[in-house]
C-alpha positions, -999 to +999 in steps of 0.1 A: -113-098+128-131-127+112-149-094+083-117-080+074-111-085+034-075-078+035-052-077+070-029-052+078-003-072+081-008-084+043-003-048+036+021-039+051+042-064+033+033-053+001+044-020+011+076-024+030+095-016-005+075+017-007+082+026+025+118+024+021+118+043-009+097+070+011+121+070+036+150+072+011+136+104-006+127+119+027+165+119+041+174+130-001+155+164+005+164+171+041+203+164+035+205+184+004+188+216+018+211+238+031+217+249+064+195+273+078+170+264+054+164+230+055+122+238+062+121+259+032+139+237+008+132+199+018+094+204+025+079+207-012+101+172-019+090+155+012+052+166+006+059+153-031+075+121-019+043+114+004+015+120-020+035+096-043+032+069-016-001+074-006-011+072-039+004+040-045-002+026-011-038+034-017-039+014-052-019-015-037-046-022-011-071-021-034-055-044-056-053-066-028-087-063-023-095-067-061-071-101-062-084-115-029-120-109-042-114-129-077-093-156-057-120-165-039-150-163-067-129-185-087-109-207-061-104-240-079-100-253-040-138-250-036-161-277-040-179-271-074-210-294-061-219-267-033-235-232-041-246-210-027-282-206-042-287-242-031-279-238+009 
């Protein structure tokens, strides 16, 4: 999509470390419940561990979108002589 402002795909990448730590605390809780009661005891942690990463998931992309916005309002690649005003 030619109006996107940041892809998925950029992302995803800034995210792959975040998912792994997700992941990591995830299989923490569930193997350290005990038997029987691995719902009980692993679900709290695993809720936890999710709002964590949505919450920094969320403030990554818009840091992206923050960064991406001042990269191309000050892009020392554009040609100074054109603005916008005058087209």
């Amino acid at each position: 999509m030619d109006d996107e402002r940041i892809s998925a795909e950029e992302l995803e990448a800034l995210l792959q470390a975040d998912v792994k730590a997700l992941a990591a605390r995830m299989a923490k809780a569930i193997n350290g419940a005990t038997a029987g009661r691995i719902i009980d005891e692993s679900e709290e942690p695993v809720r936890d561990a999710h709002a964590e990463f949505r919450q920094h998931a969320y403030q990554k992309a818009l840091d992206l979108l923050q960064d991406k916005a001042l990269e191309e309002a000050f892009s020392p690649s554009q040609d100074p002589t054109r603005t916008e005003v005058g087209q």
